[in-house]
N, C-alpha and C positions, 0 to 999 in steps of 0.2 A: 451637757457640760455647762455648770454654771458658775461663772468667773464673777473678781468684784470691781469696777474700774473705778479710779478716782477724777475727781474733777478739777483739775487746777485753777488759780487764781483767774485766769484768762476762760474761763467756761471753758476748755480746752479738758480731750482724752485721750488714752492713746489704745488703741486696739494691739492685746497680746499677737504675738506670731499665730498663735494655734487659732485662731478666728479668723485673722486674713488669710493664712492658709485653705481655712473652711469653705470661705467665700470665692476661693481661689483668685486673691487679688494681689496685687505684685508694686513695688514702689512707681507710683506714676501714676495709676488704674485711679479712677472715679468711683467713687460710693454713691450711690443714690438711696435716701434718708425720706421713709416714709412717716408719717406720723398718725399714730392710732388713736384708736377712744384707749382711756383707763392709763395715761400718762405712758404710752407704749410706742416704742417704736421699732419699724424693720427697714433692715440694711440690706440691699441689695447690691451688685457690682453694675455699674453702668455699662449697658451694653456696646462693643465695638472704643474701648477707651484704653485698652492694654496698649502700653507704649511699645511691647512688643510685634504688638501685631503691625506694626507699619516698615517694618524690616526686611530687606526683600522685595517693598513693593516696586521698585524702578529696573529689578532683576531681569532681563533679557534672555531666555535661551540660545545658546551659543555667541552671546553678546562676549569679548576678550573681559577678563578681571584685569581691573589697573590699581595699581599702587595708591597707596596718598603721593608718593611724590611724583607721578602718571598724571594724577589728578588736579597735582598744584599746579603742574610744568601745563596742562591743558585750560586753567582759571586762567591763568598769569598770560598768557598768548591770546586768551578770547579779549580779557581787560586791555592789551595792547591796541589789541588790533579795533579797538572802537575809537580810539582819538581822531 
């Protein structure tokens, strides 16, 4: 597949769907930018940088699920109780 990207005023480009798709990378994800002989360059996804991979990580088995409002009424009381 060969696409034609332009360059704006700002050296700035923007990468089609179908190529971040390709590289399997997602709004947030890091690119790491290799650069070659022969004015060439390879795009890789930076390993462990998917924003969604951090989801889940505080997750407890058999831990209760709380609300935001569980969660605010628990900020709001720990914030009190430090004065």
């Amino acid at each position: 597949m060969a696409t034609t990207l332009t360059v704006t005023a700002k050296g700035q480009i923007t990468l089609h769907k179908e190529a971040l798709n390709h590289l399997g990378v997602r709004p947030g994800d890091e690119l790491d930018i290799d650069l070659l002989p022969g004015g060439r360059l390879q795009l890789s996804p930076k390993p462990g940088t998917s924003a969604a991979s951090i989801f889940g990580v505080l997750a407890r088995p058999g831990a209760p699920h709380r609300s935001i409002q569980e969660l605010n009424q628990i900020s709001a009381s720990s914030w009190a109780d430090e004065e």
